[in-house]
C-alpha positions in Angstrom: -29.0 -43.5 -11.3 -27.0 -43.2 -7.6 -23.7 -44.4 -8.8 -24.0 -42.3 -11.9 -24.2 -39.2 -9.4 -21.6 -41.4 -7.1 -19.5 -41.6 -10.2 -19.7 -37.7 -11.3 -19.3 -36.6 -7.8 -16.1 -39.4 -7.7 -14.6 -37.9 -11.3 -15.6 -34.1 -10.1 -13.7 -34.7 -6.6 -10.5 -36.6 -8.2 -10.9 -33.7 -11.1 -10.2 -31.0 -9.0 -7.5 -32.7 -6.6 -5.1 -33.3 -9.8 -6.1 -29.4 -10.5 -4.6 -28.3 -7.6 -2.0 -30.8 -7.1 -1.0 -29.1 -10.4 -0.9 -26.0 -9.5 0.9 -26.2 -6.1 3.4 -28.3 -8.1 3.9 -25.6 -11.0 4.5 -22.6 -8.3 6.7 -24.9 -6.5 8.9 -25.6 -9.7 8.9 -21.8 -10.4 9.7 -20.8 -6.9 12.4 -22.6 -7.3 13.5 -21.7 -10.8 12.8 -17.8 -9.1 15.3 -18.7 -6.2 17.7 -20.0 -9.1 17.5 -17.0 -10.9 18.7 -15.2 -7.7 21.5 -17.4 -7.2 23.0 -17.2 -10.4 23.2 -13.4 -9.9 24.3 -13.8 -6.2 27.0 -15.9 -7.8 28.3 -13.4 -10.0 28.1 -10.6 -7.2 30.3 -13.1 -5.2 32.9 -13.6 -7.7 33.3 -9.6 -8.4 33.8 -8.7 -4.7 37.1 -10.8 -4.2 38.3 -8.9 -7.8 36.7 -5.4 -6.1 38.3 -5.9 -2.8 42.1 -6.3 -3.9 41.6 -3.5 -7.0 40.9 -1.3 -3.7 43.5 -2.4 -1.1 46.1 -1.0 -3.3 45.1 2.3 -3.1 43.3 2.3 0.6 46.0 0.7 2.8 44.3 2.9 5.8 40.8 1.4 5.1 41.5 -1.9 6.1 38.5 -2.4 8.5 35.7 -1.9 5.2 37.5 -4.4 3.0 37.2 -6.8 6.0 33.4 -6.3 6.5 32.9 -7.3 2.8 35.5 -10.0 2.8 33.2 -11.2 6.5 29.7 -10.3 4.6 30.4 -12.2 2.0 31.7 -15.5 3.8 28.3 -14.7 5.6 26.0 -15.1 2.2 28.3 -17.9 1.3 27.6 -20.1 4.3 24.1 -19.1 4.4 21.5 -22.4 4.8 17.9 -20.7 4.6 16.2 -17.8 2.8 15.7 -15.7 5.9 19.6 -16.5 6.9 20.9 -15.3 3.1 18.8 -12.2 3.2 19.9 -11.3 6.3 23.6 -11.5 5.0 23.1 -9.9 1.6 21.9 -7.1 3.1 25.3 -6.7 5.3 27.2 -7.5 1.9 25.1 -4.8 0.4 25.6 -2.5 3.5 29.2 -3.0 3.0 29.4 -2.3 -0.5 28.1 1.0 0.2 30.5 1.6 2.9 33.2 0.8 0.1 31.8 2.8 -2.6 31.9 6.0 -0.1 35.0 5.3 0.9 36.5 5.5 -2.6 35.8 8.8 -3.1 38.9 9.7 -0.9 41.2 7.9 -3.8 40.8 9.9 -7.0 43.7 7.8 -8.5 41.4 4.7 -7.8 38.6 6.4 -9.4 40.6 7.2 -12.3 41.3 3.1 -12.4 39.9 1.4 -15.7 39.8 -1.8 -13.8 37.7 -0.6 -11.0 35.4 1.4 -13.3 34.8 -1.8 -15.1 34.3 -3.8 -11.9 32.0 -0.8 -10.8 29.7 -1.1 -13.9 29.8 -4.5 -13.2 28.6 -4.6 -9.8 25.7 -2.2 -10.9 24.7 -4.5 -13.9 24.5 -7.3 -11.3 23.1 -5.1 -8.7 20.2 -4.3 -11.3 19.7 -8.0 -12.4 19.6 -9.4 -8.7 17.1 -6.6 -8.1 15.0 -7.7 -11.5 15.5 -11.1 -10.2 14.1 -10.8 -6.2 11.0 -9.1 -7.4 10.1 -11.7 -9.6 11.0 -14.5 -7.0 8.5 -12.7 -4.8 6.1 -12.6 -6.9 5.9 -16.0 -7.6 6.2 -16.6 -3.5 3.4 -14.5 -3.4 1.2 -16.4 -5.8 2.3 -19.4 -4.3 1.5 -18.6 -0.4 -1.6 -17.4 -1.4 -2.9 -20.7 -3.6 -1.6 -22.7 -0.5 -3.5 -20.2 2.1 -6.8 -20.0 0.3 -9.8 -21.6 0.7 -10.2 -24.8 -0.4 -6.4 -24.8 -1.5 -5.2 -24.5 1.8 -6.9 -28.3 2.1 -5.1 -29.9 -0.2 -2.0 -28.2 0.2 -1.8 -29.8 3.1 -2.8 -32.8 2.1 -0.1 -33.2 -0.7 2.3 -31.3 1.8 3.0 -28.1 0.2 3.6 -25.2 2.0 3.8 -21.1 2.1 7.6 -19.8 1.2 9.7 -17.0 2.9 10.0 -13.8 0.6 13.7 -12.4 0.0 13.3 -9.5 2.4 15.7 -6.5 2.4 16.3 -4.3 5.4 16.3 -0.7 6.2 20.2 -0.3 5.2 19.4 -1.1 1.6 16.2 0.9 1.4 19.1 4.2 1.2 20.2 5.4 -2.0 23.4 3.7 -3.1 26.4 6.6 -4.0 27.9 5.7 -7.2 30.8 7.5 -8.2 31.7 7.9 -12.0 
């Protein structure tokens, strides 16, 4: 009768390790298929500012010094190694962005440019999707920090060495409204 109850208690114990080792291994693979997610869009953004930035010199050869914190910003998100490092530069890319789109207001020819409408829309359809694309990779870093910092999770997270994730953070700057001109 005591290694039956050894036996249950064995299969119950070893039960609910592989539960949770399954769990903390299915947020880990969609933390990291959230953080994908947000790099295909961060892709795309950085591929449309270098097409953004030379549509505008044309017209703003006096604006030099806002085309130079984009070109700067976006070297910045490029060489970024870490979550807390990329945030930090997407929001000076976004920042900078901003800075460009209020700056084109003083070119109406540039504003009548079907090239840099279309880049415009662009950039908004990407802005939109990146957006669409952080929340959901919080969410899931969210689920996962708190399965890893619950009780009894929190023991066998670290004992299979899984760990709480940073959340893609935006500052102040991009917390003001964007103005879009049509």
């Amino acid at each position: 009768m005591t290694v039956i109850i050894i036996c249950s208690i064995g299969a119950l114990l070893l039960l609910v390790t592989v539960i949770y080792f399954n769990r903390f291994t299915r947020y880990k693979n969609r933390v990291k298929n959230a953080w994908s997610d947000i790099d295909v869009q961060l892709k795309r953004r950085y591929s449309l500012v270098p097409n953004i930035v030379e549509t505008v010199k044309g017209y703003s050869a006096y604006e030099r010094s806002v085309l130079e914190n984009i070109t700067n910003s976006r070297s910045l998100a490029l060489q970024a190694k870490n979550v807390t490092d990329l945030s930090h530069a997407e929001n000076m890319l976004t920042g900078a962005l901003k800075g460009l789109f209020v700056m084109v207001e003083n070119y109406p020819e540039l504003l009548a440019n079907q090239n840099f409408l279309k880049l415009q829309e662009t950039l908004i359809d990407i802005e939109e999707n990146l957006q669409m694309a952080r929340r959901y990779y919080n969410a899931i870093v969210r689920d996962n920090n708190t399965a890893v910092e619950s009780f009894p999770g929190n023991l066998f997270a670290k004992l299979f060495g899984f760990s709480s994730k940073e959340f893609f953070e935006i500052e102040a700057l991009e917390r003001q409204n964007i103005k879009v001109v049509n």
